[in-house]
Structures are given as structure tokens and as C-alpha cells.
VOKOLBA-429091 format. One record per residue: x, y, z of N, C-alpha, C in turn; residue number from 1. Coordinates in steps of 0.001 Angstrom, whole numbers, plus 500000, padded with zeros to 6 digits. Layout:
BEGIN
(site (X Y Z) (X Y Z) (X Y Z) NUM)
...
//
This chain:
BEGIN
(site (718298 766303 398670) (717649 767116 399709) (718702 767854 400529) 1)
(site (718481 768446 401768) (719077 768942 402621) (719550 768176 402966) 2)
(site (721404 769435 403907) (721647 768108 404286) (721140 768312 406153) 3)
(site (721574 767026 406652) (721073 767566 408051) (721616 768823 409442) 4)
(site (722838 768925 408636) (723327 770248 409084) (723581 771478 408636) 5)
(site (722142 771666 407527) (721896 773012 406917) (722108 773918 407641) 6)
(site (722268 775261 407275) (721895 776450 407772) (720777 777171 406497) 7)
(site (719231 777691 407037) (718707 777947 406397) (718035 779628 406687) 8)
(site (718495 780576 405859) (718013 781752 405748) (716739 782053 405004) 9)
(site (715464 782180 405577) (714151 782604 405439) (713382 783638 405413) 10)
(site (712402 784472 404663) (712093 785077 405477) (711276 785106 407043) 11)
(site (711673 785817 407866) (710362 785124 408936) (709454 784937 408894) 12)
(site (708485 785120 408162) (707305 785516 408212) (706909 783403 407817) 13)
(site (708016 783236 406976) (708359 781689 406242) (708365 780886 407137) 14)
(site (708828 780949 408316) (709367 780238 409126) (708331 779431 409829) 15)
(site (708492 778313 410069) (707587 777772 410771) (707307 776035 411029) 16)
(site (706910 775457 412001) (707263 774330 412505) (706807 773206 411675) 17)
(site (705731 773422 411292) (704674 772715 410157) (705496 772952 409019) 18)
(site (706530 773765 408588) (706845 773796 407416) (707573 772363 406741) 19)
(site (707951 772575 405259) (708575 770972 404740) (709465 771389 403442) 20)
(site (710303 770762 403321) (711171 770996 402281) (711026 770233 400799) 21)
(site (710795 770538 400061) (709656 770047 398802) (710814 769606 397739) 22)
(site (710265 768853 397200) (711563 768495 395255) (710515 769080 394456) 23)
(site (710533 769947 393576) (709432 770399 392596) (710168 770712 391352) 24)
(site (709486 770753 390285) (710015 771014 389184) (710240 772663 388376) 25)
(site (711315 772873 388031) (711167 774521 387870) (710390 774742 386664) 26)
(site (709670 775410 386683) (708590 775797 385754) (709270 776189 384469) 27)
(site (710802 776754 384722) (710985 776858 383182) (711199 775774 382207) 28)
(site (712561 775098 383190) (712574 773942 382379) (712876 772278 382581) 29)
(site (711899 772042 384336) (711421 771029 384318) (712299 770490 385285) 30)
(site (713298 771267 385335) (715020 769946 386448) (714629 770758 387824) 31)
(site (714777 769006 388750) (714148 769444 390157) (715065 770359 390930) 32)
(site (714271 770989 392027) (714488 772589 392695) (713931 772084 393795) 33)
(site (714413 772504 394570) (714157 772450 396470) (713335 773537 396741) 34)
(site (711753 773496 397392) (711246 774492 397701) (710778 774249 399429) 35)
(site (710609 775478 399886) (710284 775318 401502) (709003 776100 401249) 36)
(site (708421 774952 401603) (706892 775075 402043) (705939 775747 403516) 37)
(site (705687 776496 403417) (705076 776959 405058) (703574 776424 404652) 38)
(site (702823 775706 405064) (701226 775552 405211) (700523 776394 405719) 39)
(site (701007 776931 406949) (700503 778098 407912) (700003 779241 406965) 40)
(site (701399 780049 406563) (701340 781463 405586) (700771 780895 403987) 41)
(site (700975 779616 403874) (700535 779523 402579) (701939 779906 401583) 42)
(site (703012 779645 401597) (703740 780672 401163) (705201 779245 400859) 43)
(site (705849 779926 399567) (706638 779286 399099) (708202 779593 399030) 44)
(site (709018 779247 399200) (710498 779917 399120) (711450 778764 398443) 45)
(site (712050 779412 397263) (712782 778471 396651) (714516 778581 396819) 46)
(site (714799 777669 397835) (716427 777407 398333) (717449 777267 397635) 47)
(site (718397 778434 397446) (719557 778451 396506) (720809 777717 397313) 48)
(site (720873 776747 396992) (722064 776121 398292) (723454 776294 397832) 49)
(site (724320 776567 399012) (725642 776768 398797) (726490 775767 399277) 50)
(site (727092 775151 398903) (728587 774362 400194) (730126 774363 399368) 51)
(site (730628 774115 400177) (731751 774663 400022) (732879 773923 401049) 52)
(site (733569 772772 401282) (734216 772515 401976) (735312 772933 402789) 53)
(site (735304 774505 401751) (736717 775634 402387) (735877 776654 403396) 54)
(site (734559 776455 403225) (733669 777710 403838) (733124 777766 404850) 55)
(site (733250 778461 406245) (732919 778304 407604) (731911 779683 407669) 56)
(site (730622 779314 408581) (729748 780402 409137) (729825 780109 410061) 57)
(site (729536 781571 410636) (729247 781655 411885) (728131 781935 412462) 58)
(site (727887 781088 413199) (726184 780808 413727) (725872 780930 415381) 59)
(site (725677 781634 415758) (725772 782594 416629) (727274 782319 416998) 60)
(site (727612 781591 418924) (728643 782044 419325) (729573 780600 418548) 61)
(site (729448 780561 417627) (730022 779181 417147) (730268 779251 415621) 62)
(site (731852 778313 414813) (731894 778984 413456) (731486 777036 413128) 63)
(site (730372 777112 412245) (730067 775819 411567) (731363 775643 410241) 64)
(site (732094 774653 409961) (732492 774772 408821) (731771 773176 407995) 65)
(site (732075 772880 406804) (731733 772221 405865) (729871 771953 405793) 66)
(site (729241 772999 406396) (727789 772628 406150) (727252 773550 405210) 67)
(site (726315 773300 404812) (725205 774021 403538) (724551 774897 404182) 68)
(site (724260 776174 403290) (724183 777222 403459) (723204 777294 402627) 69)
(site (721868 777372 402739) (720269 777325 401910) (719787 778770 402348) 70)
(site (719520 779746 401154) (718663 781010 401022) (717636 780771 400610) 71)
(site (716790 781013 401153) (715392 780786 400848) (714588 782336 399872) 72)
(site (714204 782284 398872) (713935 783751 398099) (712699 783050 397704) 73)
(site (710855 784060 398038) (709631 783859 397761) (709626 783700 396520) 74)
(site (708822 782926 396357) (708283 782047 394890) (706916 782196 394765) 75)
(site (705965 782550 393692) (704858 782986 393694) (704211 781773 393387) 76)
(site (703772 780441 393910) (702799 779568 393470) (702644 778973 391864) 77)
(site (701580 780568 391791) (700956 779965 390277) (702317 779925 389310) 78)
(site (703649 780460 389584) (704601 779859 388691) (704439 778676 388819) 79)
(site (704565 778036 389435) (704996 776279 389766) (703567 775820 389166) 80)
(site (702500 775889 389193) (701394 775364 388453) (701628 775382 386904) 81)
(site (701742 776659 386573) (701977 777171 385511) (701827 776300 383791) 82)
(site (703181 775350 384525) (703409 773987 382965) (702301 773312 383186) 83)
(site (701819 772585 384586) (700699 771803 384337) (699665 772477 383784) 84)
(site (699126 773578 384187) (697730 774316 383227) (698142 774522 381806) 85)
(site (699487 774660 381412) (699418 774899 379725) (699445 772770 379017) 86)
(site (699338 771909 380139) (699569 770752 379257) (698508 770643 378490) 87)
(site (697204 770538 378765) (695980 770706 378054) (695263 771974 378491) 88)
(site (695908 773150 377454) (694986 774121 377610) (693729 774504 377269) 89)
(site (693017 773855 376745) (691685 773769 376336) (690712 772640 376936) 90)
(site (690696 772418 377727) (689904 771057 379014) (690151 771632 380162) 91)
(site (688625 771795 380711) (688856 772144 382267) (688818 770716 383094) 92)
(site (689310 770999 384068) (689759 769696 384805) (689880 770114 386669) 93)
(site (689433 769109 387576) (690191 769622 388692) (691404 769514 388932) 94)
(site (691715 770691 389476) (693267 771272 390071) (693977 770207 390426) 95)
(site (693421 769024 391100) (694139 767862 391976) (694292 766910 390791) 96)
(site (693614 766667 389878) (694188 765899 388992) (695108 766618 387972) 97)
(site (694796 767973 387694) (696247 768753 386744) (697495 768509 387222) 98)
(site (697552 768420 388818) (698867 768602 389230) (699513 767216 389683) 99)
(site (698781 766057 389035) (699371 764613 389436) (700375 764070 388568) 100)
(site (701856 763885 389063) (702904 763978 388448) (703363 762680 389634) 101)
(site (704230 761996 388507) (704953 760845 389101) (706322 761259 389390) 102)
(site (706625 761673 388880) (708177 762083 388808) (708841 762857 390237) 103)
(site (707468 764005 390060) (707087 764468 391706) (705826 764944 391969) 104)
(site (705978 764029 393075) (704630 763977 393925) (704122 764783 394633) 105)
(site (705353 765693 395031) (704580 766999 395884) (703874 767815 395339) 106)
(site (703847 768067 393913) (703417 768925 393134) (701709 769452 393587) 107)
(site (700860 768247 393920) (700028 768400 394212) (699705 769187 395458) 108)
(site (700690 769368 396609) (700822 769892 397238) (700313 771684 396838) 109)
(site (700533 772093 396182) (700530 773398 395415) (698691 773540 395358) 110)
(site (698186 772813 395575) (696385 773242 395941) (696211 774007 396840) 111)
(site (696719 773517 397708) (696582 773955 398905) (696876 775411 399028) 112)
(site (698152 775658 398514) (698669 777566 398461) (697708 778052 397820) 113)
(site (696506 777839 396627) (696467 779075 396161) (694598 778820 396109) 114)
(site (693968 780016 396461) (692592 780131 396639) (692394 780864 395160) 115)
(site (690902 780289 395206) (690239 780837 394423) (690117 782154 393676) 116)
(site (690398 783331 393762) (691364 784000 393455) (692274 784742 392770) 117)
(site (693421 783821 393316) (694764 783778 392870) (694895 782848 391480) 118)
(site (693773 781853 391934) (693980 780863 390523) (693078 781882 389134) 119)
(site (692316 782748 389457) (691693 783247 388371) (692606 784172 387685) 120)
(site (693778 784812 388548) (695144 785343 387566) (695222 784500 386369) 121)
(site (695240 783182 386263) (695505 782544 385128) (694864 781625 384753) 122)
(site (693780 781328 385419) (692475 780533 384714) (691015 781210 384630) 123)
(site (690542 780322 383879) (688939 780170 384084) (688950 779106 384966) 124)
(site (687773 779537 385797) (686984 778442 386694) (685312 778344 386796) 125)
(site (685312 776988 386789) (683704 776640 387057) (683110 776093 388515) 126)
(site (682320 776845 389045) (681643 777176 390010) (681551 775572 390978) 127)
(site (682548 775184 391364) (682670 774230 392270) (683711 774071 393297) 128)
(site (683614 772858 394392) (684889 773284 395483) (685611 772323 394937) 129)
(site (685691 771603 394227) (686991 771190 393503) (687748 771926 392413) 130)
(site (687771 772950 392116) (688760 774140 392074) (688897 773326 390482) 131)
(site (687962 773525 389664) (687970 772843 388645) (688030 774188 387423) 132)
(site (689265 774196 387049) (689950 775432 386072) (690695 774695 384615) 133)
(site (690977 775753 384256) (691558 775557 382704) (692460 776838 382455) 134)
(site (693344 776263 381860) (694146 777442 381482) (693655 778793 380793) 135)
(site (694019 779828 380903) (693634 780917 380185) (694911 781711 379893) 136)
(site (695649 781783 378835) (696639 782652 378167) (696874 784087 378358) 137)
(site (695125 785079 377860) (695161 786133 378003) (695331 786892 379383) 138)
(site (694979 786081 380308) (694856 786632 382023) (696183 786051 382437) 139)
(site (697024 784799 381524) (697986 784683 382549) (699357 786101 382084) 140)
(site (698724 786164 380581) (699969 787318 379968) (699654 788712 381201) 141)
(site (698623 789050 381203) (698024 790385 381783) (698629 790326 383573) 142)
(site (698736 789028 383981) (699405 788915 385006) (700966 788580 385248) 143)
(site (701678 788245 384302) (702639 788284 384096) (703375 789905 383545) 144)
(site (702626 790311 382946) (702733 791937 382580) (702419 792822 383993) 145)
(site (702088 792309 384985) (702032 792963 386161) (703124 792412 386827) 146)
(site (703943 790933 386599) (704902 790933 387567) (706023 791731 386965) 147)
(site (706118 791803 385874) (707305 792794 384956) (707363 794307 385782) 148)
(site (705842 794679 385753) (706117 796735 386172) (706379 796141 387511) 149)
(site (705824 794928 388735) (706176 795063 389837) (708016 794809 390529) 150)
(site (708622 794012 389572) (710455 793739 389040) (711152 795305 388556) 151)
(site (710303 796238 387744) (710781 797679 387476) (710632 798490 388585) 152)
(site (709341 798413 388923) (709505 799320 390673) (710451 798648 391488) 153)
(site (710200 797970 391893) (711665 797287 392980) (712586 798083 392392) 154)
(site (713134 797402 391305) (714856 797900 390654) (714549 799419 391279) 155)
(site (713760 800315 390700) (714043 801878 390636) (714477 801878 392358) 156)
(site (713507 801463 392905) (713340 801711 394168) (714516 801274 394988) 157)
(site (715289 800152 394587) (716482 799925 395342) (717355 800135 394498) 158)
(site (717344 801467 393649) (718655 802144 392611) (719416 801179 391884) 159)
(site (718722 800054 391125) (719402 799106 390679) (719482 798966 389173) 160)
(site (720389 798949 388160) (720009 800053 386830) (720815 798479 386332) 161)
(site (720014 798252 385229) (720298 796854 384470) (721423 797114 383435) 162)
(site (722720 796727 383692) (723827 797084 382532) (724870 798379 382970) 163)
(site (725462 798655 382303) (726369 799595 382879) (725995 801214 382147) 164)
(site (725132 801233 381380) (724984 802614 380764) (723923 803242 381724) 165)
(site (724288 804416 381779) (723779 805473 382455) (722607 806117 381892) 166)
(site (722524 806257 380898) (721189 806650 379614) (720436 805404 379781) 167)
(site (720284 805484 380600) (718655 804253 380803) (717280 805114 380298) 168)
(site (716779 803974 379780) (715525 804575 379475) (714171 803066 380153) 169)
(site (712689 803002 380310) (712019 802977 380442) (711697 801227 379458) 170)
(site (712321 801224 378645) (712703 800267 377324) (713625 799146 377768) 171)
(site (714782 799876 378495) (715871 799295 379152) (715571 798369 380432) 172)
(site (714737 799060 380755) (714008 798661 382974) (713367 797018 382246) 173)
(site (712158 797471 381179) (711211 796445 380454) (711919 795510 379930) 174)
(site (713046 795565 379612) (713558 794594 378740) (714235 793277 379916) 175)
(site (714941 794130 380998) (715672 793368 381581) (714972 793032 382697) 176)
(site (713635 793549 382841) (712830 792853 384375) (712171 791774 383101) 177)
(site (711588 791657 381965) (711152 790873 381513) (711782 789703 381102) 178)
(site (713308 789543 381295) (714133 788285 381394) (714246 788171 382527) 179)
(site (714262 789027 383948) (714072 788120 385246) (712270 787438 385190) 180)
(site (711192 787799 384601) (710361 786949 385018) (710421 785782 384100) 181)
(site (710858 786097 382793) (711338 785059 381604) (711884 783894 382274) 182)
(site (712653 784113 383512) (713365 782697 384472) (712764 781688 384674) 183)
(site (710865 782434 384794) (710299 781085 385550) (708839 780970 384594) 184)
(site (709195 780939 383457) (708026 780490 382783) (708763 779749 381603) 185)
(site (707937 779078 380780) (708790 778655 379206) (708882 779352 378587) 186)
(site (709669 778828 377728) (710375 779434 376822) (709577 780244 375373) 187)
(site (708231 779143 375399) (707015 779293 374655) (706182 780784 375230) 188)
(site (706005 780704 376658) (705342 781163 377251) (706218 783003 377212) 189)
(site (707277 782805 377383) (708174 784034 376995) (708788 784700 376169) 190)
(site (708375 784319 375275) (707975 784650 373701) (706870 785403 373639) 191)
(site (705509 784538 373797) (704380 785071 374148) (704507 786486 374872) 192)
(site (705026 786715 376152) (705356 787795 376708) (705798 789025 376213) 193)
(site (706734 788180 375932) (707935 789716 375161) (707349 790288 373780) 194)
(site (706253 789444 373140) (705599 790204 372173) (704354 791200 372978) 195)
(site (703874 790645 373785) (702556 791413 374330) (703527 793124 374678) 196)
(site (704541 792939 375473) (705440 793837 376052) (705934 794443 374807) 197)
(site (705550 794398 373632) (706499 795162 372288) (707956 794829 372627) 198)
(site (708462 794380 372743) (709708 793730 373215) (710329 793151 371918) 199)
(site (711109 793448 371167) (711760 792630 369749) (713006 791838 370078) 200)
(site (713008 790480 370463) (714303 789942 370827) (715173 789592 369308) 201)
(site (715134 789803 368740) (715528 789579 367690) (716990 790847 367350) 202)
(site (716121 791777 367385) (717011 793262 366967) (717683 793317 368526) 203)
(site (717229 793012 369628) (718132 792947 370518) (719288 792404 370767) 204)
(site (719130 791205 370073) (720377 790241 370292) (721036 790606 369028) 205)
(site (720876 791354 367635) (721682 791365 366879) (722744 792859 367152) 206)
(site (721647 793582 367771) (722820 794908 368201) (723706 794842 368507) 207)
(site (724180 794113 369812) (725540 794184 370455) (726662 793653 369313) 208)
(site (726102 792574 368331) (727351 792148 367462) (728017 792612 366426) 209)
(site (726536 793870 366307) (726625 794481 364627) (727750 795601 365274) 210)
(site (727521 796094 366268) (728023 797207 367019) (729598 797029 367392) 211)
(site (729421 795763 367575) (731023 795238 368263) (732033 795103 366680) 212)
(site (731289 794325 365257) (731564 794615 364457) (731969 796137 364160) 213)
(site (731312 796845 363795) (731930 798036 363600) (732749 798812 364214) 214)
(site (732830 798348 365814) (734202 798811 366576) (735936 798077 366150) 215)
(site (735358 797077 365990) (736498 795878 365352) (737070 796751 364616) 216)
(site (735981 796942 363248) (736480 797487 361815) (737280 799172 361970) 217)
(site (736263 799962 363134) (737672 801076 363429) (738655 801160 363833) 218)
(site (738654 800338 364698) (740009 799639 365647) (740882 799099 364780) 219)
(site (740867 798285 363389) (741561 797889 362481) (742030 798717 361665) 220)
(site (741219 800203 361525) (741594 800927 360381) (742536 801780 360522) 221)
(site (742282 802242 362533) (743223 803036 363073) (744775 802293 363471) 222)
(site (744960 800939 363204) (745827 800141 363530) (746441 800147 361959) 223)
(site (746005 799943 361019) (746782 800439 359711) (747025 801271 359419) 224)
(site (746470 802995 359732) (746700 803523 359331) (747861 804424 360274) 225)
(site (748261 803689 361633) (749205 803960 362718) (750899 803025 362222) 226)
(site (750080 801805 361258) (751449 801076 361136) (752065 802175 359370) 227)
(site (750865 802754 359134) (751539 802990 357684) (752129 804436 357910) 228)
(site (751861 805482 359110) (752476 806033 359255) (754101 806213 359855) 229)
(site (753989 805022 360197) (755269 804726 361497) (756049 804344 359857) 230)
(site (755483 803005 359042) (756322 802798 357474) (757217 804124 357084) 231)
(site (756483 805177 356929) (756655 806041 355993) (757652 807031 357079) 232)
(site (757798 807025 358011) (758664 808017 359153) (759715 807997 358662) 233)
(site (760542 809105 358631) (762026 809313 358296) (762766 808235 359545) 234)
(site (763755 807822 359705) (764852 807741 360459) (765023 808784 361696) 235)
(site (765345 808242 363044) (765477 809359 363375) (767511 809987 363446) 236)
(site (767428 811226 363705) (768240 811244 363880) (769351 810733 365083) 237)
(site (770439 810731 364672) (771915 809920 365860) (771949 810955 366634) 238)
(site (772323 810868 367436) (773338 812182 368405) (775040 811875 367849) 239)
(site (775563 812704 368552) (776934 813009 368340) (777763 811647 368286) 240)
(site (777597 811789 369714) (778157 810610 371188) (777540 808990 370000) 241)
(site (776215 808513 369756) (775579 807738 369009) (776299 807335 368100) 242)
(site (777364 808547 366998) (777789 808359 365591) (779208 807453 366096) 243)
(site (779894 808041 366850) (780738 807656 367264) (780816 806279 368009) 244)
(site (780033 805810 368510) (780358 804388 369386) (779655 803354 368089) 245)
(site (779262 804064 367081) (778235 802674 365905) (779903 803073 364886) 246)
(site (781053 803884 365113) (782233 803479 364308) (783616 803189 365126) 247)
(site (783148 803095 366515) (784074 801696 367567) (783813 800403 366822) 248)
(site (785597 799674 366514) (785706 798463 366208) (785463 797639 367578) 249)
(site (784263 796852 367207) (783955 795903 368599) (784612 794687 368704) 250)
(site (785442 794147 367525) (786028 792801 367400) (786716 792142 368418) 251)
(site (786599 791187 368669) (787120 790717 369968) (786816 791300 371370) 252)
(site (785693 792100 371538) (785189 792631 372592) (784131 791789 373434) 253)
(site (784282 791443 375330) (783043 790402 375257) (781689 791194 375142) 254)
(site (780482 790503 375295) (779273 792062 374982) (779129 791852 376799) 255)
(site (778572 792867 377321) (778263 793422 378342) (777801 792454 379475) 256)
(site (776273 791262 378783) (776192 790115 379161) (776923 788991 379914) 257)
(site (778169 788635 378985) (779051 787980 379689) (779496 788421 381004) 258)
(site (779714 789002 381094) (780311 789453 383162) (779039 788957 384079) 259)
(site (777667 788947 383913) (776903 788113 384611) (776527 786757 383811) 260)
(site (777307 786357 383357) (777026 784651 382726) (777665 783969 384355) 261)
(site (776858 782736 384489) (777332 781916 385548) (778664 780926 384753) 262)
(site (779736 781504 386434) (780956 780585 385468) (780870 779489 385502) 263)
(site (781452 778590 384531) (781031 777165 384990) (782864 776452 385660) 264)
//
């Protein structure tokens, strides 16, 4: 957990007295994550913690050194549900028993954030107040395909261009907002994705090597064919002054070196 002399950056809107600092499991792949809970806003923020025993902030008129440094960045709920609705996707069940986990207990906590709704992004539900749903695949892809274009607007919007090439295209935005939402779903589940998205990870990941290959192979050809010209170079010519000091007898001469040898 925290420690007790965090420093914690929120948004405000996050902030709040009722709030609680949660152990939950990351939806991609299961290893526990610190989340800050607001009850009030309903609203989730998952804490990237820093420490650093060399590292001092300054917090207002005062510099803290050796304490933790927790960013809090919004987390959308139905991620964190997410694994429990795909464990039995075909059984509807209530919400409070999908989300009963020993390992962690807060999980259940996560009812509470999300109304009726929000849960139909990715379920079916049957007409009761125990929030009694079942997974649904096609509505959670169709909503996940909305957090992708909403990751491409941001980027455009805060001039943020994925990779270093300048020839971006539309292909490029899709590919690389669809591995930031790829972060927080499985691995199963993002597969699923990247096909709905026409997305080919396959030919993606083989480009860069086939490509790097064939730079290798020019880079090698221009390196032989630089050593076989240098082979084949005449000699160059001596100068005058040159002919003359290579037919000075040097015998018994010390070489140049010796005058800075340490004497012993």
C-alpha cells in the first residue's frame, strides 16, 4: 500500500474525504495495482508510484525528501470488471456475486461505480435491481472500438504522433491507440480487437525485421564493395622530402618515444 508519507497527485474533481485506496487486479494480467477510489464522483484513478531515496519534492514552502510520489491517471471501471464478466460468459449472474474474489476483496467494490447503463456497454441485463448481467463480446468490442477513435482524438488534439515518421497516416493513429487500450484488456480479448479494427499483427511485427534485414544486406554490400576498391588502389605516391628520410640509415638511432620514457 501507501506509504504514510505519500504525496498524491489527483485529479480534483477525484479528490475527496470519503475516498480509499484499493489493491485490485489489472485487468490485463491479473498482478495487483493500487487504485483510488472516490464514492462521491463514482470515479476511479489508478496510482503510478514513484520513490526514490535520492529524490526530494517540494511541497509547498517545504522540500519532502525520501517519500512516494503517487499519480493518480482515470481508469474507466468496466475495465476492472472486464476478466470477471468473460469468466463465464454465457450465465447471467448478479454483479455482486461475478465480482467475489478472495485474493481481492475490494473487487466487489466496483458495483457501486457503475449504473445500469454503463454496464450495458458490455453486457446484457435482466430487468432487476440486482444488476443481474452476462457478458456480451459484440457490445464490449463496439465499445472498446470507441475507446480506440476516443485515444486517436486526444493524440491529434495534443499533437502527439506515435513513432518518429512524419508520413503518418490514419492506419498508424489505429494501430498505436489500439495497443494503448490493448494495456487493459487480455490478451484474448485484444486479439479479438485488433481483428474487428482490420488491424494484422502479424505483418506488423514482421516488417520492421524484414526491413532491418535488407538494410543489413546493403550496408554489407557497400562495405565490400568500399574494401575491394581500397584492395585494388594503386599506392600512393612519396613526396620528395618522403623518398629521402625512408633511405636515412636509422641504425643505432633512439625512436622519438624514448625522450618521454620515464627514467628509471
Amino acid at each position: 500500500m501507501l506509504d504514510s508519507k505519500a504525496i498524491l497527485l489527483l485529479p480534483e474533481s477525484s479528490c475527496n474525504e470519503d475516498s480509499t485506496v484499493l489493491k485490485l487486479p489489472h485487468p490485463k494480467n491479473n498482478e495487483a495495482i493500487l487504485v483510488y477510489l472516490n464514492p462521491a464522483s463514482k470515479s476511479l484513478n489508478e496510482l503510478l508510484c514513484c520513490k526514490d531515496k535520492y529524490i526530494s519534492w517540494f511541497v509547498n514552502d517545504s522540500v519532502v525528501g525520501n517519500t512516494q510520489l503517487s499519480i493518480g491517471t482515470p481508469l474507466d471501471p468496466l475495465f476492472m470488471i472486464l476478466p470477471y464478466l468473460a469468466k463465464d460468459p454465457n450465465k447471467f449472474a448478479p454483479l455482486y456475486h461475478i465480482l467475489i474474489d478472495e485474493q481481492f476483496p475490494s473487487a466487489a467494490m466496483m458495483e457501486d461505480l457503475l449504473s445500469d447503463e454503463r454496464l450495458k456497454c458490455i453486457c446484457d441485463m435482466k430487468p432487476s435491481s440486482d444488476k443481474i448481467v452476462k457478458f456480451n463480446k459484440q457490445k464490449t468490442l463496439n465499445w472498446l472500438t470507441k475507446k480506440v477513435d476516443a485515444v486517436i482524438c486526444q493524440m491529434k488534439k495534443s499533437n502527439i504522433a506515435p513513432g518518429f515518421n512524419s508520413a503518418l497516416n490514419e492506419e498508424d493513429y489505429k494501430r498505436y491507440a489500439c495497443g494503448i487500450v490493448s494495456d487493459y484488456i487480455t490478451p484474448t480479448l485484444s486479439l479479438d480487437l485488433h481483428d474487428t479494427l482490420g488491424i494484422e499483427l502479424a505483418s506488423f511485427v514482421e516488417e520492421k525485421p524484414a526491413k532491418r534485414a535488407k538494410l543489413e544486406e546493403k550496408s554489407s554490400a557497400k562495405q565490400t564493395k568500399a574494401a575491394s576498391t581500397l584492395s585494388k588502389s594503386k599506392p600512393a605516391k612519396l613526396t620528395k622530402g618522403q623518398k629521402q628520410l625512408s633511405n636515412v640509415n636509422t641504425k643505432g638511432m633512439k625512436s622519438m618515444s624514448s625522450f618521454f620514457a620515464k627514467k628509471k
